[in-house]
C-alpha positions as CSV (number, residue, x, y, z in Angstrom):
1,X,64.8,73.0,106.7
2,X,67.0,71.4,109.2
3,X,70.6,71.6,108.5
4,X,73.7,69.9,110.4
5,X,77.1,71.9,110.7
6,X,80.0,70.2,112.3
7,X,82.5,72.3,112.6
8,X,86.0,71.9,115.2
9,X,86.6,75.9,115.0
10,X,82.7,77.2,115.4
11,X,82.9,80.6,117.4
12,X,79.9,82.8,118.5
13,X,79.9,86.3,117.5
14,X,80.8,86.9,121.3
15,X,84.0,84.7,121.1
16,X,87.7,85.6,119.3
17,X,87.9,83.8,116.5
18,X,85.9,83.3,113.2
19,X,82.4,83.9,113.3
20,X,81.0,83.4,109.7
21,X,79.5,80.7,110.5
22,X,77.5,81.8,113.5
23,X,76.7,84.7,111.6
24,X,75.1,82.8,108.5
25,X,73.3,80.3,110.8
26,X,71.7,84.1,112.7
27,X,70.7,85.0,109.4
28,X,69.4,81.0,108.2
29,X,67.5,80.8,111.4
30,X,65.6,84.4,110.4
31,X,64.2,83.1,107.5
32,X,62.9,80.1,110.0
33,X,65.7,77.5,109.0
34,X,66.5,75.3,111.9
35,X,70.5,75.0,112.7
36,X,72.2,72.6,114.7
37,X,76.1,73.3,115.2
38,X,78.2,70.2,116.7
39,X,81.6,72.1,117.9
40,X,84.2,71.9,120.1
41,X,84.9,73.3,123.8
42,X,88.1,74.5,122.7
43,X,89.1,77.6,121.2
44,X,90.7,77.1,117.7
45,X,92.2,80.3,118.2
46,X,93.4,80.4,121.3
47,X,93.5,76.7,122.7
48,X,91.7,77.4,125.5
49,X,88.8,75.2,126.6
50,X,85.7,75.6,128.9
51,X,86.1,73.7,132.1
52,X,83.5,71.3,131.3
53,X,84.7,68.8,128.8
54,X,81.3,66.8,128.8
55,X,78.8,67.6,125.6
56,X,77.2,70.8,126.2
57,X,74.4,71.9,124.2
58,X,73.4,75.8,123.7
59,X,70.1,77.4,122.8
60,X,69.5,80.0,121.0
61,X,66.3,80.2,119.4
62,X,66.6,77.9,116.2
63,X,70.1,77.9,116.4
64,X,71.3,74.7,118.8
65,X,75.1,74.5,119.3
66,X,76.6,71.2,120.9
67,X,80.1,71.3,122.0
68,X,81.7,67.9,122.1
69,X,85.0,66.6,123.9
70,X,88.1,67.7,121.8
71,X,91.4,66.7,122.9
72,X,92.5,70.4,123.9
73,X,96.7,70.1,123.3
74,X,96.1,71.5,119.6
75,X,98.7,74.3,119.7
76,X,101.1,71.6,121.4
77,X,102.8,70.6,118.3
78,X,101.5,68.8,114.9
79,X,100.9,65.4,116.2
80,X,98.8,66.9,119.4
81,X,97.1,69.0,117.0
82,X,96.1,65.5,114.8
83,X,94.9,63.9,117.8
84,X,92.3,66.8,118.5
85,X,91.0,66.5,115.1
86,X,91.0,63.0,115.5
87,X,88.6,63.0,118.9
88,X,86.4,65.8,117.5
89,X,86.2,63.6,114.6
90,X,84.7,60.9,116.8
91,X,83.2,62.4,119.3
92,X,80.8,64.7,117.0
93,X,80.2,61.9,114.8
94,X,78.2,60.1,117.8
95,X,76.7,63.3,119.0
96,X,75.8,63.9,114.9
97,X,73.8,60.8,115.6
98,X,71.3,62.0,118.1
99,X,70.3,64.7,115.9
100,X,66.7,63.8,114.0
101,X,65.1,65.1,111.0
102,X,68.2,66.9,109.2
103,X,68.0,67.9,105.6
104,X,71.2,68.7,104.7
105,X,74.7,67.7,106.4
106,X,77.3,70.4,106.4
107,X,80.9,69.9,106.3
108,X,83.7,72.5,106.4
109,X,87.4,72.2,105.7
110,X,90.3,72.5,107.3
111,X,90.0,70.8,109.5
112,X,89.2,68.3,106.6
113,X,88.7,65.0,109.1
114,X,85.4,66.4,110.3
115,X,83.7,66.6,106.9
116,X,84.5,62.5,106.9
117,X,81.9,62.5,110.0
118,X,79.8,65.2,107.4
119,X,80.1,62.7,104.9
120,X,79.1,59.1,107.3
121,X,76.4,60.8,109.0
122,X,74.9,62.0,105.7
123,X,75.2,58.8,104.2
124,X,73.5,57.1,107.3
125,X,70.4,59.8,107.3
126,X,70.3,59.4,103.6
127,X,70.8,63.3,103.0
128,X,72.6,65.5,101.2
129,X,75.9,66.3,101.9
130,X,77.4,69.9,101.6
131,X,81.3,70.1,101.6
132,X,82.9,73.5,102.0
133,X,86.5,74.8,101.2
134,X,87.3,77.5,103.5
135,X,91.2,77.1,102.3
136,X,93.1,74.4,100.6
137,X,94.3,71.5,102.6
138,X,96.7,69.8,102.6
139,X,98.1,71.8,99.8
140,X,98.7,75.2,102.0
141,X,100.1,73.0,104.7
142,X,102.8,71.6,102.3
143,X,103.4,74.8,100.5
144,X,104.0,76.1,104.1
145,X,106.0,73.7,105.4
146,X,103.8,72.4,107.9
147,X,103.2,69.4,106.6
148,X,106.5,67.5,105.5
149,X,106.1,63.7,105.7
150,X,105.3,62.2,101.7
151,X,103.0,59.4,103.7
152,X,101.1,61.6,105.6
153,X,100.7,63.9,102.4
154,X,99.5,61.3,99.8
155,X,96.7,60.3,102.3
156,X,95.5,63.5,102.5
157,X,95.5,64.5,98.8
158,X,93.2,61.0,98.6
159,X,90.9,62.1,101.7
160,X,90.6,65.0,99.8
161,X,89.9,64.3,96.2
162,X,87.6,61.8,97.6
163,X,85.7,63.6,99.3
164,X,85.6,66.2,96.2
165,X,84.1,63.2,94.7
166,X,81.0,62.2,97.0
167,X,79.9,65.8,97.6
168,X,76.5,66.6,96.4
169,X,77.4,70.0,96.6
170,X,80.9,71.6,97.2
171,X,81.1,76.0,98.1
172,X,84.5,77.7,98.1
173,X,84.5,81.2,99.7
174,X,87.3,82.5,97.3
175,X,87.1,82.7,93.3
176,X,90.5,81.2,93.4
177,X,89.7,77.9,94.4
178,X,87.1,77.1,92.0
179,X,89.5,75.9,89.4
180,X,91.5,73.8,92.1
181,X,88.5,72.1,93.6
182,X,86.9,71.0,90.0
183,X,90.5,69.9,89.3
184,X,90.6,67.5,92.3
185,X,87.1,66.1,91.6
186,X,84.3,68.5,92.8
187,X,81.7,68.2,90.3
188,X,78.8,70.7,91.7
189,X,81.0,74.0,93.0
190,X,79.2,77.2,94.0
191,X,81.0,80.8,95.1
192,X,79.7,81.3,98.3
193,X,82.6,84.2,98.9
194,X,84.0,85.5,102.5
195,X,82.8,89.1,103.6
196,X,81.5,90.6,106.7
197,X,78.2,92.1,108.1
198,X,78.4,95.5,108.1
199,X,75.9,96.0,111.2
200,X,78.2,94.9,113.7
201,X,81.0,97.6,112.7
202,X,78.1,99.9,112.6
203,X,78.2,101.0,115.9
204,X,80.8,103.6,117.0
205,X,82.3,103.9,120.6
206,X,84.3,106.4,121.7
207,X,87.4,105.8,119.6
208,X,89.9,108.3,122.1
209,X,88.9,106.8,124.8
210,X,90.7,103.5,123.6
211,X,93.5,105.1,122.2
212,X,94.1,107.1,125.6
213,X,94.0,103.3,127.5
214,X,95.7,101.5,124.8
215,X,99.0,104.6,124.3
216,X,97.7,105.5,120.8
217,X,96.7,108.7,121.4
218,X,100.2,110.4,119.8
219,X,100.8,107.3,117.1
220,X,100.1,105.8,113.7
221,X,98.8,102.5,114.3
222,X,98.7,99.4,112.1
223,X,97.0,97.2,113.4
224,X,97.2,93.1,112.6
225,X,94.2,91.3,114.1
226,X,93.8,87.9,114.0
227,X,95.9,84.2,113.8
228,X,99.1,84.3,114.5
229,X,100.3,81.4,112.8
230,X,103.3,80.0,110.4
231,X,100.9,81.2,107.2
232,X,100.6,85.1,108.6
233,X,104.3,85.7,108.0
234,X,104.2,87.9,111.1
235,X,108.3,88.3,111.5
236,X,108.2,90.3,108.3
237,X,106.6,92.5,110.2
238,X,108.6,93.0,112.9
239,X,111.5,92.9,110.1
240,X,109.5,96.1,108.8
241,X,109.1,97.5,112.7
242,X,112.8,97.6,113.1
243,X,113.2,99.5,109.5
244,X,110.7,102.6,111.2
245,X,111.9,102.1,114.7
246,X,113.3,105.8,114.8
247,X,110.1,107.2,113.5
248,X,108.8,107.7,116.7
249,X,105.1,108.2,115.4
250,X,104.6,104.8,114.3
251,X,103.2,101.6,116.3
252,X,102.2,98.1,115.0
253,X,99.7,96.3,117.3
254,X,99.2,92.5,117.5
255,X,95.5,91.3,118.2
256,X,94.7,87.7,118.1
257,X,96.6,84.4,119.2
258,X,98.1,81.3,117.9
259,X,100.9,78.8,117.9
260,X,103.2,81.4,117.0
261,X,102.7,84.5,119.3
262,X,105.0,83.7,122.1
263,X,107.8,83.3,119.4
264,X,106.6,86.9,118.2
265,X,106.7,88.0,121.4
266,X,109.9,86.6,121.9
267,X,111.6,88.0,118.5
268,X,110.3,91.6,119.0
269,X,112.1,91.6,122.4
270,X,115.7,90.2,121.1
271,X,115.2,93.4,118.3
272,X,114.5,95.3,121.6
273,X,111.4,97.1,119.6
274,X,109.5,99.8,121.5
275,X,107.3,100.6,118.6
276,X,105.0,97.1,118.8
277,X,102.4,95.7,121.2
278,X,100.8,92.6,121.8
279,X,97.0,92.2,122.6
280,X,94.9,89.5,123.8
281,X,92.4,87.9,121.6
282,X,88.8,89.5,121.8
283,X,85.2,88.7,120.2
284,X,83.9,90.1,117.1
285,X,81.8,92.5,118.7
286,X,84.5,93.9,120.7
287,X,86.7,93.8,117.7
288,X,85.1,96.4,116.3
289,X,86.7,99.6,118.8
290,X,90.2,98.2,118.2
291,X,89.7,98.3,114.3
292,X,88.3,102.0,114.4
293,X,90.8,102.9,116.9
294,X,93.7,102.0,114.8
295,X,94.6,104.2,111.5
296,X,95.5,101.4,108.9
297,X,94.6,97.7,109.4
298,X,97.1,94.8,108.0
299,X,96.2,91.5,106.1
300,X,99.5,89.3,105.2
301,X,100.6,85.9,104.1
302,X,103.3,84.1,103.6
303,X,104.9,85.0,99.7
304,X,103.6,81.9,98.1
305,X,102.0,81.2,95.0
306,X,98.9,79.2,96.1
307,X,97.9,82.1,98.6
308,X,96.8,84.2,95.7
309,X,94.0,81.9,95.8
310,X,92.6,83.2,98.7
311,X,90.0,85.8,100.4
312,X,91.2,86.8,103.7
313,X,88.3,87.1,106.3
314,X,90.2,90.0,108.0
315,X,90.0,91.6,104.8
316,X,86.6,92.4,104.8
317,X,85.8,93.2,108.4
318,X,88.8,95.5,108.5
319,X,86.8,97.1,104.8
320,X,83.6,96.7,106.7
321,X,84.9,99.1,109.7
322,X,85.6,101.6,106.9
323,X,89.7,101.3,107.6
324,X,92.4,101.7,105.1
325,X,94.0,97.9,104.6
326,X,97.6,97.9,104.0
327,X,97.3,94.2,101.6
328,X,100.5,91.9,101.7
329,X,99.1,89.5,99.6
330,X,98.5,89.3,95.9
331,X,96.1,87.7,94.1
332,X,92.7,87.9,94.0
333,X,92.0,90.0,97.3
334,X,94.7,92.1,95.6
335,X,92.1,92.8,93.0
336,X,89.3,93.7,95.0
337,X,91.4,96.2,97.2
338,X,92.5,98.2,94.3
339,X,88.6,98.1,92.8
340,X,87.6,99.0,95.7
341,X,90.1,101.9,96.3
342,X,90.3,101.3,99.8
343,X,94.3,100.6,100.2
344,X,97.3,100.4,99.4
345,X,99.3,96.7,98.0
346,X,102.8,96.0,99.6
347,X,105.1,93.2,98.2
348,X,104.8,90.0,100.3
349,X,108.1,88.9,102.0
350,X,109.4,92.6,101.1
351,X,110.1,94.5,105.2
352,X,111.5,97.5,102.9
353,X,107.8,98.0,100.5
354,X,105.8,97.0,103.6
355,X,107.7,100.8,105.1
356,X,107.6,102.3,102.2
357,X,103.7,101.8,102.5
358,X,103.1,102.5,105.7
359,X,105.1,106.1,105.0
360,X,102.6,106.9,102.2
361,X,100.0,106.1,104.2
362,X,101.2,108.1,107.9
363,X,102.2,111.2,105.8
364,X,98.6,111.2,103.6
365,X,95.9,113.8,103.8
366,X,94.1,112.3,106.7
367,X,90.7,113.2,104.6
368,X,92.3,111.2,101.8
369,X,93.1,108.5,103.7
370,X,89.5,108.4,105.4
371,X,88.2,108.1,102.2
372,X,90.2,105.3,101.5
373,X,87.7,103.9,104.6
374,X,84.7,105.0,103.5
375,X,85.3,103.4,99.6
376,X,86.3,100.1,101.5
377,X,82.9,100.4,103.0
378,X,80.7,101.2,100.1
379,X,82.4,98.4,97.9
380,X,81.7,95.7,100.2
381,X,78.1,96.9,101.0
382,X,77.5,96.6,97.3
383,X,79.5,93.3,96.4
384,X,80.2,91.5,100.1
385,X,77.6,92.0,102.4
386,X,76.9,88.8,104.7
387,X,73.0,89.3,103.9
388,X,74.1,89.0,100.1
389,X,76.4,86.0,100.5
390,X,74.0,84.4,102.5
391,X,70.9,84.7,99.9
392,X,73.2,83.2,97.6
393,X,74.0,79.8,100.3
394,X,69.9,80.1,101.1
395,X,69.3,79.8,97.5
396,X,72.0,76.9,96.6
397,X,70.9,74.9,100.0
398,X,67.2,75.3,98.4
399,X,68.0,73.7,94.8
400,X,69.8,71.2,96.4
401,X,66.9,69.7,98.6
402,X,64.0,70.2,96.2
403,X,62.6,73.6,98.3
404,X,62.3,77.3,97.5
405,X,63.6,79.0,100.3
């Protein structure tokens, strides 16, 4: 089977940013699926872009990844970030064209514009069309604040519901959206849920040797890896950072990018804190030292309702490194922490709770607290394995072209 992704924010395991994608099209081409990836020069995460700006096109084995001019100012403001989406929009929808012989047509949202090129280009091969919901847009982006102007807003909520409407199939990758999604039209909906591959965090590097270059050696670190954007709710954070400055043992760490950071940066200099640091973003593979270097790893969002719809990615890589997670976010990735056993909740928007936590956790048994790891690790082997959530998109991509696969 030959299946089309078009995806703005594709990143290779060996590149910051998200990499499920990658990783499920590693595991599609195994079973001798053939993958073509149209994606953009520029980093998602960190805005940066490869010097060539002409169509690239990568092999690797049956994996083929074309990168297609984006306008590269997305981190600029909103507007510069709609005009990238806009020329990826276009510009893969020509490259989409080249392509021969696809099966199926895969479109992934946010950014929701490129599944409208999923949808044409489909429509012109006479395929299938596959819509996934990776989180809920616009309605995040209002919730958030983002997204303010009532024009803009009803257009999207139509975009949206319409293409809910002409999916052949639509796959969410959180139990929480299944109810939204049918709401807004989506007729066919599978639970294709987020998790990690447990292979990559299975090698170990020397842990005190990164701790010795990074200054961990003498702390306990939490560590926050990845976006840092207007969702993460990052100032709480430092909020919390100024509440333990005078416990000298404790350091919060900052891995990643986004629009945000330099504000971060900013703010935890005008609180003159010496107990946080800043990183630069790093690939998945390299990811891996930093999470078993550090002693608890943080997932957080912004206190609102809708994001207890959601299943953080960071979530399960930091369970899939067998590290405590200190969870500010309710919901349902609330629920599968405390099954799991493998960290402790904090209140969202709360500095005060998110201390309180990180107290429990410095001053715990540290063969309790590994355990905490080690559950975090067994639970998602059983329930969130990428082999597992990919035999359930094989399987679905199968019934929806007629093959057994």
């Amino acid at each position: 089977m030959h299946i089309l992704l078009i995806h703005q924010a594709f990143a290779r395991v060996d590149e910051p940013g998200g990499t499920r994608h990658h990783e499920f099209a590693r595991f599609l081409a195994d079973q001798g699926h053939q993958i073509s990836i149209i994606a953009s020069p520029v980093s998602y995460l960190t805005g940066s872009k490869e010097k060539n700006q002409k169509m690239t096109v990568e092999k690797d084995g049956k994996i083929t990844i074309y990168r297609t001019y984006t306008y590269s100012a997305l981190h600029k403001s909103f507007f510069h970030r709609l005009i990238s989406f806009f020329s990826f929009m276009v510009s893969s929808f020509f490259t989409a064209l080249r392509i021969k012989q696809v099966d199926i047509v895969w479109g992934t949202s946010p950014p929701i514009f490129q599944s409208v090129t999923a949808l044409l280009i489909a429509k012109i091969k006479r395929v299938k069309f596959l819509l996934e919901i990776r989180d809920l847009w616009p309605a995040f982006a209002v919730a958030v604040g983002v997204l303010k102007n009532k024009t803009i807003i009803s257009m999207s909520e139509w975009l949206e519901k319409f293409l809910y409407r002409k999916a052949d199939q639509v796959i969410v990758n959180s139990p929480g959206y299944i109810k939204y999604v049918q709401e807004k039209g989506a007729r066919n909906v599978c639970l294709v849920p987020n998790g990690a591959d447990s292979s990559i965090f299975s090698k170990k590097e020397s842990e005190n040797e990164l701790k010795q270059k990074l200054g961990w050696s003498d702390y306990f670190v939490v560590l926050y890896a990845g976006a840092h954007g207007m969702s993460n709710d990052l100032p709480t954070i430092l909020n919390t950072a100024q509440l333990l400055h005078d416990e000298k043992k404790i350091m919060f760490a900052f891995i990643g990018d986004g629009k945000e950071k330099l504000n971060l940066i900013e703010k935890s200099k005008q609180l003159a804190l010496k107990n946080t640091q800043f990183l630069d973003p790093v690939p998945k593979v390299k990811m891996v030292d930093y999470l078993r270097a550090a002693d608890a790893c943080l997932a957080i969002l912004k206190p609102i309702d809708l994001y207890k719809t959601t299943y953080p990615n960071k979530v399960f890589d930091y369970m899939a490194a067998s590290k405590p997670v200190l969870l500010v976010i309710d919901g349902v990735i609330r629920r599968v922490v405390e099954e799991a056993r493998c960290g402790f909740f904090c209140q969202p928007g709360d500095p005060n709770d998110i201390a309180a936590c990180i107290l429990k956790m410095k001053n715990m048994d540290r063969i309790e607290l590994d355990q905490m790891g080690r559950n975090g690790l067994q639970y998602l082997q059983k329930h969130f394995d990428r082999q597992a959530t990919v035999k359930i998109f094989s399987d679905m991509i199968g019934k929806m072209v007629g093959e057994n696969v």
